[in-house]
MDTraj code that builds the backbone (N, CA, C; nanometers):
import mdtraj as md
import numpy as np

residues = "UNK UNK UNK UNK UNK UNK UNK UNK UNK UNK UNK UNK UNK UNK UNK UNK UNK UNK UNK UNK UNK UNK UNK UNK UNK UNK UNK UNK UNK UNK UNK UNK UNK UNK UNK UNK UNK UNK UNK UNK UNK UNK UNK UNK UNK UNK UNK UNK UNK UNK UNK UNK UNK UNK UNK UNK UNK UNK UNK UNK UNK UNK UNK UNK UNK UNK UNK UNK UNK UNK UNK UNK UNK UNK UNK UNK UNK UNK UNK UNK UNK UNK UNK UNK UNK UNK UNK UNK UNK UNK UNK UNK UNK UNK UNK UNK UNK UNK UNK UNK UNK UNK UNK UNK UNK UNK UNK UNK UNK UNK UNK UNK UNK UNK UNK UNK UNK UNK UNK UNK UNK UNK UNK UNK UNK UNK UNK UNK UNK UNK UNK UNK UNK UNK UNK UNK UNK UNK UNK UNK UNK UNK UNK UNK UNK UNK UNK UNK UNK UNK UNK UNK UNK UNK UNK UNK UNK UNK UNK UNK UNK UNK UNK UNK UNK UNK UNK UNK UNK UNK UNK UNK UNK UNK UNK UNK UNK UNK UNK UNK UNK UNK UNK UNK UNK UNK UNK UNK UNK UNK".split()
xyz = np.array([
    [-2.3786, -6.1439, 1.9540],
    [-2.3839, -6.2850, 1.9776],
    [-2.4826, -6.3125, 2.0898],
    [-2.5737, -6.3988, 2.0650],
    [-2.7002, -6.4732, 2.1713],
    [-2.6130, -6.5312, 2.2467],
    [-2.6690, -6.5556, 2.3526],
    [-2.6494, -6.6485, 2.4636],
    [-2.6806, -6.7887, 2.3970],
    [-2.6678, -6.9002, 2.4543],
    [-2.7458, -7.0160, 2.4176],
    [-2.8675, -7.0448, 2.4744],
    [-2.9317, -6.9750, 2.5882],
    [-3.0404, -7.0218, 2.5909],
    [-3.0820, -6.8840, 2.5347],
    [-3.1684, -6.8806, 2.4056],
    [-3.1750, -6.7268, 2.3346],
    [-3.3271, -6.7872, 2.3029],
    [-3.3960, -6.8781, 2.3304],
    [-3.5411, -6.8844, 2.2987],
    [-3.6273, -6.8563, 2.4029],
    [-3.5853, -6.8086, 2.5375],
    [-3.6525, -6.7644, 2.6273],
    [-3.6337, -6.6486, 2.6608],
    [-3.7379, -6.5346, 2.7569],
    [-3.6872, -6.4163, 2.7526],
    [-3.6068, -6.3869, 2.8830],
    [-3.4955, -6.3306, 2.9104],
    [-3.4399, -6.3615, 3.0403],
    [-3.5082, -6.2221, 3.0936],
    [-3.5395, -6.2250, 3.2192],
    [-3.6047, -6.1004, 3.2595],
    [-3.5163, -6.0066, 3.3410],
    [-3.3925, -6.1000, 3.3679],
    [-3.2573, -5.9633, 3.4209],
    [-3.2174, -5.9006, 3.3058],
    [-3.2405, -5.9386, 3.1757],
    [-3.2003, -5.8634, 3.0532],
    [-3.3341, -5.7707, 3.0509],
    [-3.4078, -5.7553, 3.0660],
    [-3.5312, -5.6418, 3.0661],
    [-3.4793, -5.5369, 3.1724],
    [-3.4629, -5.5717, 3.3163],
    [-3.3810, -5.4469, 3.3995],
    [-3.2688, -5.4023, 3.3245],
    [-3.1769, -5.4853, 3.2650],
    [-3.0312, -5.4129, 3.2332],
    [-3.0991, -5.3249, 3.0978],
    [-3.2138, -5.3530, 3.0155],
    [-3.2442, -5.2649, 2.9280],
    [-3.3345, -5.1618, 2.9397],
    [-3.3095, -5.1272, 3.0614],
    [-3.3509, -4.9674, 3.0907],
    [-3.2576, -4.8230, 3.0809],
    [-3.3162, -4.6816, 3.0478],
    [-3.2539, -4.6346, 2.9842],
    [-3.1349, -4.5887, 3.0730],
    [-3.1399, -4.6179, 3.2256],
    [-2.9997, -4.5506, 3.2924],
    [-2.9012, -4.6559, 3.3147],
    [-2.9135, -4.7941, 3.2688],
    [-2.8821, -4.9107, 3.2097],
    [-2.7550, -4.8639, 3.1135],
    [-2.8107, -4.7729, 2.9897],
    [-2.7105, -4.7720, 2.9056],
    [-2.6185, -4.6509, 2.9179],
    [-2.6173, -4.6028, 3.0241],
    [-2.4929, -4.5176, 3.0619],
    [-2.3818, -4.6367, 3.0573],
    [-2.2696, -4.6136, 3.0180],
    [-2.1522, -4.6673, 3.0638],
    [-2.0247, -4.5784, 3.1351],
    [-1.9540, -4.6713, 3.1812],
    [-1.8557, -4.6394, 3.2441],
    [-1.7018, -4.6583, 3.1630],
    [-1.6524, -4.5719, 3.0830],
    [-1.5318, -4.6417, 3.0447],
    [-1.3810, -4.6119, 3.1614],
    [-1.2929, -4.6826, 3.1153],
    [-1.1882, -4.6402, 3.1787],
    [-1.0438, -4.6965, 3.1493],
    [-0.8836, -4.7013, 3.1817],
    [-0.8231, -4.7766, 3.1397],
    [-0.7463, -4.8208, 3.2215],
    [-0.6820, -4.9346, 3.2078],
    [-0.6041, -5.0269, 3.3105],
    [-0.4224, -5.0216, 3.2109],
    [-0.3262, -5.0809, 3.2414],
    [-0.2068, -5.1384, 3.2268],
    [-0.1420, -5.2585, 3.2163],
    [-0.1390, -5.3325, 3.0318],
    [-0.0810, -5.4528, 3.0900],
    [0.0400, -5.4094, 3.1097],
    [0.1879, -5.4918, 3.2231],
    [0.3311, -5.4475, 3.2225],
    [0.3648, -5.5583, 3.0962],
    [0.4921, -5.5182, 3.0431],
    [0.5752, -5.5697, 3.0085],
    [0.7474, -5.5595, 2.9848],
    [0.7713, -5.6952, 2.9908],
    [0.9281, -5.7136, 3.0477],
    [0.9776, -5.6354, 3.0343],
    [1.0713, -5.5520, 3.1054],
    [1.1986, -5.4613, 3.0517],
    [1.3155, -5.5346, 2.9550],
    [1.3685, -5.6371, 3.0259],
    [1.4190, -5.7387, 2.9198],
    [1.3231, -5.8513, 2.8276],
    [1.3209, -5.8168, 2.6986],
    [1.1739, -5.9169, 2.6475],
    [1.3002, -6.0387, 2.6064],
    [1.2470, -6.1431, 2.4836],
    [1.2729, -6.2322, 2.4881],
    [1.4200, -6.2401, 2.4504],
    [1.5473, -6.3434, 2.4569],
    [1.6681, -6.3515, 2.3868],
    [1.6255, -6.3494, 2.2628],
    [1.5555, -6.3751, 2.1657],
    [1.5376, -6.4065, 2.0631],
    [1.4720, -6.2725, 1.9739],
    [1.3959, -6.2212, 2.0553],
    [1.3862, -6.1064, 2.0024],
    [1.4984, -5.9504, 1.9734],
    [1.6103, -5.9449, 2.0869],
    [1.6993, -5.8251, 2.0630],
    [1.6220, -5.6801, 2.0541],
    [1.5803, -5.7046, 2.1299],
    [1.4545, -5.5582, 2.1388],
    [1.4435, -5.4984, 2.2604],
    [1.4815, -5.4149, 2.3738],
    [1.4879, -5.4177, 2.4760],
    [1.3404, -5.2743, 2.4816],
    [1.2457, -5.3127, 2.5595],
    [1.1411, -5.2243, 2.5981],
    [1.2059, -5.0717, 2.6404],
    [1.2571, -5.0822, 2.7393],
    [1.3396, -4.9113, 2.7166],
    [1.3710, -4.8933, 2.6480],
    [1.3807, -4.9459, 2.5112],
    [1.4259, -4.8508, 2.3756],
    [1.2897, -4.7819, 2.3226],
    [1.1435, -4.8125, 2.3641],
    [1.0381, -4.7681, 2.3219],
    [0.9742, -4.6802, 2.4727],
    [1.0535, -4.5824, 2.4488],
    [1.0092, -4.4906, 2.4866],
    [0.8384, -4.4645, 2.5522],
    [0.7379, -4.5026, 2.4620],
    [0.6242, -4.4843, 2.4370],
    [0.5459, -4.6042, 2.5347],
    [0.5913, -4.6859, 2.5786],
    [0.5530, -4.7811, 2.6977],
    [0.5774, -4.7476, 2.8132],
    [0.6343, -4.6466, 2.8463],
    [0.6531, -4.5991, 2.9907],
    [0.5443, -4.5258, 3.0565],
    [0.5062, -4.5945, 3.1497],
    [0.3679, -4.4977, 3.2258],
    [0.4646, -4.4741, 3.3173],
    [0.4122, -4.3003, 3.3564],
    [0.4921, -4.2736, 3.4561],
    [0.3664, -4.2725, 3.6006],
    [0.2428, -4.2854, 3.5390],
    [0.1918, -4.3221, 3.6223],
    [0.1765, -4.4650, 3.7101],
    [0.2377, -4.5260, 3.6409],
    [0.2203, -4.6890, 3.7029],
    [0.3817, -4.7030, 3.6856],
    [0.4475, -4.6199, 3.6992],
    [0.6018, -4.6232, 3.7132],
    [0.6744, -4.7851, 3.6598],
    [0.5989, -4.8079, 3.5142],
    [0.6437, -4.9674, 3.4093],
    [0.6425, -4.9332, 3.2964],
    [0.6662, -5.0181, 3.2927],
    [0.6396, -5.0295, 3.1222],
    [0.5308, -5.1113, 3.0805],
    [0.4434, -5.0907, 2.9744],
    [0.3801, -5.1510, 2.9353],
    [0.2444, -5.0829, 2.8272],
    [0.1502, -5.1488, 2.8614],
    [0.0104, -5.0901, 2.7073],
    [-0.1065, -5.0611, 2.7988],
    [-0.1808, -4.9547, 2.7286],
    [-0.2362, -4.9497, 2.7795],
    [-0.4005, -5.0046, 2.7293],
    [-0.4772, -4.9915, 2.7997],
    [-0.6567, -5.0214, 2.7272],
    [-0.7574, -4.9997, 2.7683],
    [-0.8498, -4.9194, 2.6845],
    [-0.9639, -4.8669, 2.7365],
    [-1.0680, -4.9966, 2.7587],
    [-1.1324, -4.9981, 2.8245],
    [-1.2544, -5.0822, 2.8617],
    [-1.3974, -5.0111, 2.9192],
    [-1.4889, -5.0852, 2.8168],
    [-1.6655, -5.0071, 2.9052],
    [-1.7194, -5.1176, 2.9313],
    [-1.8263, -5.0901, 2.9966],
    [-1.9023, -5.1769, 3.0530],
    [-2.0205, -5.1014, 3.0378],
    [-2.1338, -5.1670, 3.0576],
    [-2.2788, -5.0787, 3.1379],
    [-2.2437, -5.0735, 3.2765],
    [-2.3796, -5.0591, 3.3255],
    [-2.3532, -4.9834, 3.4806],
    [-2.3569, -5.1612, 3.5302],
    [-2.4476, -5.2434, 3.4651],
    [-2.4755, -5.3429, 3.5198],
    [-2.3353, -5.4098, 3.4988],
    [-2.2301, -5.4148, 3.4895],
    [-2.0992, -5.4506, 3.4572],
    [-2.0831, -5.5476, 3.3063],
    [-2.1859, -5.5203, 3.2249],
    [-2.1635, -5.6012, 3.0934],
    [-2.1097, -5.5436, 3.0117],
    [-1.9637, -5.6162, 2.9942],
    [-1.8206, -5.5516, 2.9022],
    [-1.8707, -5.4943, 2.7215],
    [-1.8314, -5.4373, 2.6867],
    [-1.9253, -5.3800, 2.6195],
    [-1.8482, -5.3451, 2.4797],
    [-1.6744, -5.2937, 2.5310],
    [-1.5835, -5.2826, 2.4274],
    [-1.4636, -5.2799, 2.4954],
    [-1.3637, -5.3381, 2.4443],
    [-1.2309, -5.3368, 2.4553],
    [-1.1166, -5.2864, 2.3975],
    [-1.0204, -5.1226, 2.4098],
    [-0.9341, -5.1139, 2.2697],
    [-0.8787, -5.1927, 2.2508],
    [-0.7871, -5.1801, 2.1250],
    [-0.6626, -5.2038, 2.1111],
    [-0.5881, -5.1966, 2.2056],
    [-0.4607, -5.2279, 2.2216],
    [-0.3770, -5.2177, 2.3071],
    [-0.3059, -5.0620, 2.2588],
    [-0.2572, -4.9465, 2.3679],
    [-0.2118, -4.8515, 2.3099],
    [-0.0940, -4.8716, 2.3799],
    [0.0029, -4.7465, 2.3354],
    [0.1231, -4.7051, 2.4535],
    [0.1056, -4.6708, 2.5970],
    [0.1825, -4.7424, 2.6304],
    [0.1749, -4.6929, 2.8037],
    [0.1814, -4.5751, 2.8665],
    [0.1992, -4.4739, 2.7617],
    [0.2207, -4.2779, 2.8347],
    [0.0953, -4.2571, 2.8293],
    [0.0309, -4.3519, 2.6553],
    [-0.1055, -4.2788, 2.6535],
    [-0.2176, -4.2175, 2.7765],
    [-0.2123, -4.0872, 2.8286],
    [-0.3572, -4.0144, 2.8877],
    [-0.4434, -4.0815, 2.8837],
    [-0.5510, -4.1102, 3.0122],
    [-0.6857, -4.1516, 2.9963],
    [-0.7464, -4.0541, 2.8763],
    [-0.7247, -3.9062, 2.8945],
    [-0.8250, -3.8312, 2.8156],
    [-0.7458, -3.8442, 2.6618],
    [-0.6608, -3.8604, 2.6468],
    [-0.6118, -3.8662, 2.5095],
    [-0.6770, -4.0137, 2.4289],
    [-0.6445, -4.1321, 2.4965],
    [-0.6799, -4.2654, 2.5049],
    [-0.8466, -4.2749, 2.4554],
    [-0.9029, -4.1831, 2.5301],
    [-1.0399, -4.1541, 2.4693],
    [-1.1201, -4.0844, 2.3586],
    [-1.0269, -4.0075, 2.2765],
    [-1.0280, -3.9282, 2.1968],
    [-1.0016, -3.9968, 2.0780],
    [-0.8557, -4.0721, 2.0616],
    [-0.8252, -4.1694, 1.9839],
    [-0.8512, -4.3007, 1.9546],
    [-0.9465, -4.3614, 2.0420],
    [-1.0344, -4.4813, 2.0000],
    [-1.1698, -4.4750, 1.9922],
    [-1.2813, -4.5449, 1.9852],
    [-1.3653, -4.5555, 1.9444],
    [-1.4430, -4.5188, 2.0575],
    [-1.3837, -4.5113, 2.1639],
    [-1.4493, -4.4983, 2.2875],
    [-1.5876, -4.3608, 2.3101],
    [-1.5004, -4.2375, 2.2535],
    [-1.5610, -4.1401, 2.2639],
    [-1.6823, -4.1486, 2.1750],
    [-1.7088, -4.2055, 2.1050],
    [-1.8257, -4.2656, 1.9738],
    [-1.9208, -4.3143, 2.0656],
    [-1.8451, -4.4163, 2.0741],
    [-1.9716, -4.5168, 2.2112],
    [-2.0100, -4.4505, 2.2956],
    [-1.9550, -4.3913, 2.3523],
    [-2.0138, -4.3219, 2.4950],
    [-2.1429, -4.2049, 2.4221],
    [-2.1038, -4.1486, 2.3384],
    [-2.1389, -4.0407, 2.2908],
    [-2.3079, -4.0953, 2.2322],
    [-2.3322, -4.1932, 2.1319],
    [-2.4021, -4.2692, 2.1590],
    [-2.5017, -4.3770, 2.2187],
    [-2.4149, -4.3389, 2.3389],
    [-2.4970, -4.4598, 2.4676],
    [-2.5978, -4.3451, 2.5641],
    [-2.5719, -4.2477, 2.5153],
    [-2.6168, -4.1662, 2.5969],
    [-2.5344, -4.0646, 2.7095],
    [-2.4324, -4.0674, 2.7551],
    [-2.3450, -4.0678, 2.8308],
    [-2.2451, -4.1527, 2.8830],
    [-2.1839, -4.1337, 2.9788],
    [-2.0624, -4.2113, 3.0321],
    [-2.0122, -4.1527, 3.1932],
    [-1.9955, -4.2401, 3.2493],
    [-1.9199, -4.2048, 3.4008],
    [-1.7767, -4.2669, 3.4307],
    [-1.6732, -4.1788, 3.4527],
    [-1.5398, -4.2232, 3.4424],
    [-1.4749, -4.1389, 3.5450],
    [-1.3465, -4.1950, 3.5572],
    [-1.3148, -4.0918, 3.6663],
    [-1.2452, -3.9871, 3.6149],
    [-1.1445, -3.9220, 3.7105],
    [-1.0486, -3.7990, 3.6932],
    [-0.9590, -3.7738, 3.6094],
    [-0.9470, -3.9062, 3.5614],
    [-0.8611, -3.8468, 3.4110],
    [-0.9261, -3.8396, 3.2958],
    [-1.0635, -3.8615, 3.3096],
    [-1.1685, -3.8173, 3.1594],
    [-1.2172, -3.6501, 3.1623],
    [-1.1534, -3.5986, 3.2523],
    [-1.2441, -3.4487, 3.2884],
    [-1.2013, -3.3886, 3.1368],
    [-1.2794, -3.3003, 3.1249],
    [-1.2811, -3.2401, 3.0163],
    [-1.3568, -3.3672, 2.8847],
    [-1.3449, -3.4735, 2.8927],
    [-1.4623, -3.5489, 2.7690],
    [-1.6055, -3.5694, 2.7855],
    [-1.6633, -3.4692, 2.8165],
    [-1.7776, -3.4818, 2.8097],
    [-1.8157, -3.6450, 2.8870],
    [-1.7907, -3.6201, 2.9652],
    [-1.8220, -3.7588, 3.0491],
    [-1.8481, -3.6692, 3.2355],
    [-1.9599, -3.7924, 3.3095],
    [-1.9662, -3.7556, 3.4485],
    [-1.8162, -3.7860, 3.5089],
    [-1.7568, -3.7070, 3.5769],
    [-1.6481, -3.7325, 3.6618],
    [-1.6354, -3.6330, 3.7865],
    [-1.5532, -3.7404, 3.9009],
    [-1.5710, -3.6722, 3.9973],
    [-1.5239, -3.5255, 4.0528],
    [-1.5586, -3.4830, 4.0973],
    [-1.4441, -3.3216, 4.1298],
    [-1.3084, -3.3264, 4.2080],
    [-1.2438, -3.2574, 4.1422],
    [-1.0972, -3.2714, 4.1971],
    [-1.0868, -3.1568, 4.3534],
    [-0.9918, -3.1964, 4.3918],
    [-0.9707, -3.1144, 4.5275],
    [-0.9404, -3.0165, 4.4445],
    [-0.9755, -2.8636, 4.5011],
    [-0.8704, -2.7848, 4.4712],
    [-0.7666, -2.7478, 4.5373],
    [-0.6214, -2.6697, 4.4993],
    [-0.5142, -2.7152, 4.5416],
    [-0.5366, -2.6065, 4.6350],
    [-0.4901, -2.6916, 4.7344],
    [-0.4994, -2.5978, 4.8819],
    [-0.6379, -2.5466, 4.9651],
    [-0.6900, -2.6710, 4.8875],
    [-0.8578, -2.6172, 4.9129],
    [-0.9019, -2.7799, 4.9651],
    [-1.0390, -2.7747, 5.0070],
    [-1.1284, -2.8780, 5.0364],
    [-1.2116, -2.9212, 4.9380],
    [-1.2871, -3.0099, 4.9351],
    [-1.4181, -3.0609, 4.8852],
    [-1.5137, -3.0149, 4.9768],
    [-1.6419, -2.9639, 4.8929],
    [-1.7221, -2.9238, 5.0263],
    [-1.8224, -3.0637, 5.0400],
    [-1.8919, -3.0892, 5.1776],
    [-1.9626, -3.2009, 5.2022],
    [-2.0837, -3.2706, 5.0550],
    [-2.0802, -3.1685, 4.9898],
    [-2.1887, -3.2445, 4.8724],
    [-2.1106, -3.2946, 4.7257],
    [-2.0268, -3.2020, 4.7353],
    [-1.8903, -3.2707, 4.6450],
    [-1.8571, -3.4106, 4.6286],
    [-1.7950, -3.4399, 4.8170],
    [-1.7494, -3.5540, 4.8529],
    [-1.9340, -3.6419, 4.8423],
    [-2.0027, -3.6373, 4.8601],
    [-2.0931, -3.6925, 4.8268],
    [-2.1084, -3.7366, 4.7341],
    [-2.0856, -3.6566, 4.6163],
    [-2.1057, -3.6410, 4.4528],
    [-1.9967, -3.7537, 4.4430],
    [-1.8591, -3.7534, 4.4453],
    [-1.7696, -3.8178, 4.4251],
    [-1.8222, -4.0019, 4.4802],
    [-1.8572, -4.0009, 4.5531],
    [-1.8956, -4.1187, 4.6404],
    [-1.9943, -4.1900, 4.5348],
    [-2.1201, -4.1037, 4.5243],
    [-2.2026, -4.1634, 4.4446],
    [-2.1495, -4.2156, 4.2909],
    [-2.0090, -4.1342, 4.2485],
    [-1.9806, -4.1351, 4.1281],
    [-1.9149, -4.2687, 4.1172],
    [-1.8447, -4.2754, 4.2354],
    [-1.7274, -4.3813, 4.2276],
    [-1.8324, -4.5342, 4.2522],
    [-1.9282, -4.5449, 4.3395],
    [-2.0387, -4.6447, 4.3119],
    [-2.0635, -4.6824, 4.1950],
    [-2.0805, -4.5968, 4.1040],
    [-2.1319, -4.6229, 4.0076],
    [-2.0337, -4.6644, 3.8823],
    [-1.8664, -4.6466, 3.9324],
    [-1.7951, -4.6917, 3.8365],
    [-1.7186, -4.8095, 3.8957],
    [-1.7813, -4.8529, 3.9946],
    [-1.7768, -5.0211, 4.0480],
    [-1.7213, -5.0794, 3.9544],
    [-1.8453, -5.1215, 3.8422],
    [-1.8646, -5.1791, 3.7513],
    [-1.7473, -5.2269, 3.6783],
    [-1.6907, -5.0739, 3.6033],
    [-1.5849, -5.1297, 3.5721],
    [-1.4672, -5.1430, 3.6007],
    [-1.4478, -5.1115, 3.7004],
    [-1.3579, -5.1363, 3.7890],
    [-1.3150, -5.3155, 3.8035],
    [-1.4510, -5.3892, 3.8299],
    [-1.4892, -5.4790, 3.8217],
    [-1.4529, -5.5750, 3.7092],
    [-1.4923, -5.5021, 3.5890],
    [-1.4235, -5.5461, 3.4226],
    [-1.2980, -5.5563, 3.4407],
    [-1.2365, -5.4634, 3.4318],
    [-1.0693, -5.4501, 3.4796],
    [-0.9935, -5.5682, 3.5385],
    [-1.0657, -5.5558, 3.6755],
    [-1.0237, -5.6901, 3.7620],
    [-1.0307, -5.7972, 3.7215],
    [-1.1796, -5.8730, 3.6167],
    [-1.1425, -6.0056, 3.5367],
    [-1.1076, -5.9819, 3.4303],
    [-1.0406, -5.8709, 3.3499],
    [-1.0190, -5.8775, 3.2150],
    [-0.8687, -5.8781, 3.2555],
    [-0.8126, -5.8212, 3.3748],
    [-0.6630, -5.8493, 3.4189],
    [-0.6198, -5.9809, 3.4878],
    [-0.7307, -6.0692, 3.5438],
    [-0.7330, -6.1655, 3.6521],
    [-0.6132, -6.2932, 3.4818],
    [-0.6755, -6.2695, 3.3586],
    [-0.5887, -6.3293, 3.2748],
    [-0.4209, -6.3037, 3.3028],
    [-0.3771, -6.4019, 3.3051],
    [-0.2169, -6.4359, 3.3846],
    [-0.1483, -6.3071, 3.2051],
    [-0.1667, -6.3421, 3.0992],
    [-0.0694, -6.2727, 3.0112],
    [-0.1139, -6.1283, 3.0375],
    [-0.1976, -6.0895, 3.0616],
    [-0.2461, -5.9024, 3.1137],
    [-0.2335, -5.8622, 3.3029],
    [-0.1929, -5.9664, 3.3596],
    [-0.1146, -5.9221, 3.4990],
    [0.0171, -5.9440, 3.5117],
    [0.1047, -6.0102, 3.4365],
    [0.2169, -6.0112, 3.4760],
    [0.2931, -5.9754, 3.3451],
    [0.4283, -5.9555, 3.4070],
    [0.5078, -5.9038, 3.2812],
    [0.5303, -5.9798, 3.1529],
    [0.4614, -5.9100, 2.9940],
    [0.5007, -5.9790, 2.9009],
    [0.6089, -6.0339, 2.8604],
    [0.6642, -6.1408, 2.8566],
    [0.8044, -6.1764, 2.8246],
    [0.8211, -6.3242, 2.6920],
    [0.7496, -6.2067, 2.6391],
    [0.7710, -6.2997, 2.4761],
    [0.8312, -6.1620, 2.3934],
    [0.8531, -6.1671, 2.2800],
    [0.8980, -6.1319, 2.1557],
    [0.8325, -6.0096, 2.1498],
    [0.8475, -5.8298, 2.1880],
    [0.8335, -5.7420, 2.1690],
    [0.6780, -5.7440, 2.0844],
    [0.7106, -5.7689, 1.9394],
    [0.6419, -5.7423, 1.8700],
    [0.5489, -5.8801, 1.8337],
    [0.5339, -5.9307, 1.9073],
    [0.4390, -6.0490, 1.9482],
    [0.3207, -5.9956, 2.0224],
    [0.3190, -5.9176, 2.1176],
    [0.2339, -5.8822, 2.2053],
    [0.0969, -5.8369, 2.1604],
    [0.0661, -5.7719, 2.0218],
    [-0.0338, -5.7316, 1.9334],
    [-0.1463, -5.8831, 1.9343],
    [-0.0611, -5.9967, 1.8327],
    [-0.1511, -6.0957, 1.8263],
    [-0.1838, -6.1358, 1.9899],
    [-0.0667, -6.1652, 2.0625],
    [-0.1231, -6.2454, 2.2012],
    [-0.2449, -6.1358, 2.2553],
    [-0.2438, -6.0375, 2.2406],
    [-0.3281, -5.9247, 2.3208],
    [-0.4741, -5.9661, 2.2470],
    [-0.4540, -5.9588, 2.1361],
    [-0.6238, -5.9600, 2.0502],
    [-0.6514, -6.1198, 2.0923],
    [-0.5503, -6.2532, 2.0631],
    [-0.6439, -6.3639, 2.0971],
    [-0.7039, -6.3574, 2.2742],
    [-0.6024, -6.2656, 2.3717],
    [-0.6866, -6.2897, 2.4995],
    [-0.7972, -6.2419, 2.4868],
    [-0.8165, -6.1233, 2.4356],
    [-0.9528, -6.0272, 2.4220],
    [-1.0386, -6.1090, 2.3602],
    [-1.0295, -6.2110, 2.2190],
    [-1.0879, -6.2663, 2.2102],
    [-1.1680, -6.3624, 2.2733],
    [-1.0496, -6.4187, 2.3236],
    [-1.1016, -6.5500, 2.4224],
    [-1.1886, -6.4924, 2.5602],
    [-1.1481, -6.3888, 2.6183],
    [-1.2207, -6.3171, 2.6798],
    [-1.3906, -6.2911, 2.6963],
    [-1.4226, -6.2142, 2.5768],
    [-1.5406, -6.1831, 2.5239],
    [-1.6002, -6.3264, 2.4809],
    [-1.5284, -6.4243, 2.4532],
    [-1.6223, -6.5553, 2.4233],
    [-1.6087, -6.6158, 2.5563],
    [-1.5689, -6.6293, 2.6666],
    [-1.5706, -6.6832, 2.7618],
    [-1.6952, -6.6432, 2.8654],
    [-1.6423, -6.4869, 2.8429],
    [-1.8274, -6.3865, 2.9304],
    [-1.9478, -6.4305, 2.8462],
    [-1.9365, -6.4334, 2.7121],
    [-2.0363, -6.4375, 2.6222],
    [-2.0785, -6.5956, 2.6909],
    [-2.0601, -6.7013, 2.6376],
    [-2.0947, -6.8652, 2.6725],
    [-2.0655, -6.9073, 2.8119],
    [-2.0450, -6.8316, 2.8910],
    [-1.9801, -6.9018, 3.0397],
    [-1.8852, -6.9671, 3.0477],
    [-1.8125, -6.9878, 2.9973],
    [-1.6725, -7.0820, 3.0107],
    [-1.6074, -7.0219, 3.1036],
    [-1.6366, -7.0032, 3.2978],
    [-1.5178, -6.9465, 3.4036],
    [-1.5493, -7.0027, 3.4732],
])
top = md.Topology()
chain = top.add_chain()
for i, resn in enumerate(residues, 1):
    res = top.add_residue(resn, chain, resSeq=i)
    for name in ("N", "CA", "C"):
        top.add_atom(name, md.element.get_by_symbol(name[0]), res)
traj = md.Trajectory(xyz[None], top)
């Protein structure tokens, strides 16, 4: 989809189309949702097992998001389960395609092992040596970006706070925000 002014050439779109431009950054965030969902539904979220991050100690879905480096959102999953692994999460959506295609990808510590830049882990009982922590620094600069995505693709009130509609409602509400989303960055509507 064009912009609306699409008969002129914008010349910040000539920098963002350079080739270290199309590295992206993917990564994934957490919407929560209710432990008790709606009366009307009779569905209680602890019965689905599969929404529990034990990393974000909730319940809820999870979703991959890329960007370029220049922070232009680029793809959004589906909504998955909340246990889902960054590195699993990447394997099973489309993500690993794109990246793989874009040339590369920079993500953090839970993509190690996908063929993606990520930073080095401490080792246990060990240090980072001074060019490491360097490495890491420069890495994490560079996944600003989407970090950045994250922050307005969550700043939407139904993907920061707890879902509390109808269990199996959450599919459509999830795709029209994403929708509305991507047409809002796309035309400026913020």
């Amino acid at each position: 989809m064009n912009s609306p002014s699409h008969d002129h050439q914008d010349p910040a779109r000539d920098q963002r189309d350079t080739p270290a431009n199309h590295h992206i950054t993917p990564n994934q965030t957490t919407s929560p949702t209710n432990p008790r969902s709606a009366a009307t539904d009779n569905v209680n979220v602890y019965d689905h097992d599969e929404l529990w991050s034990r990393k974000h100690g909730t319940t809820g879905f999870n979703a991959q998001l890329i960007c370029l480096l220049d922070g232009q959102a680029v793809y959004i999953s589906d909504p998955l389960p909340g246990r889902t692994h960054d590195a699993k999460a990447f394997t099973t959506t489309p993500v690993a395609e794109i990246v793989e295609k874009s040339g590369g990808g920079i993500a953090d510590k839970g993509y190690q092992g996908c063929d993606v830049i990520t930073p080095r882990k401490t080792p246990p009982g060990g240090e980072l040596s001074k060019g490491d922590k360097a490495n890491n620094t420069a890495i994490s600069r560079l996944r600003a970006s989407v970090e950045r995505l994250i922050a307005h693709f969550k700043s939407w009130r139904i993907l920061h706070t707890d879902y509390r509609r109808p269990y199996d409602t959450y599919r459509d509400a999830y795709d029209a925000t994403r929708g509305l989303f991507f047409f809002s960055i796309t035309w400026g509507f913020e």
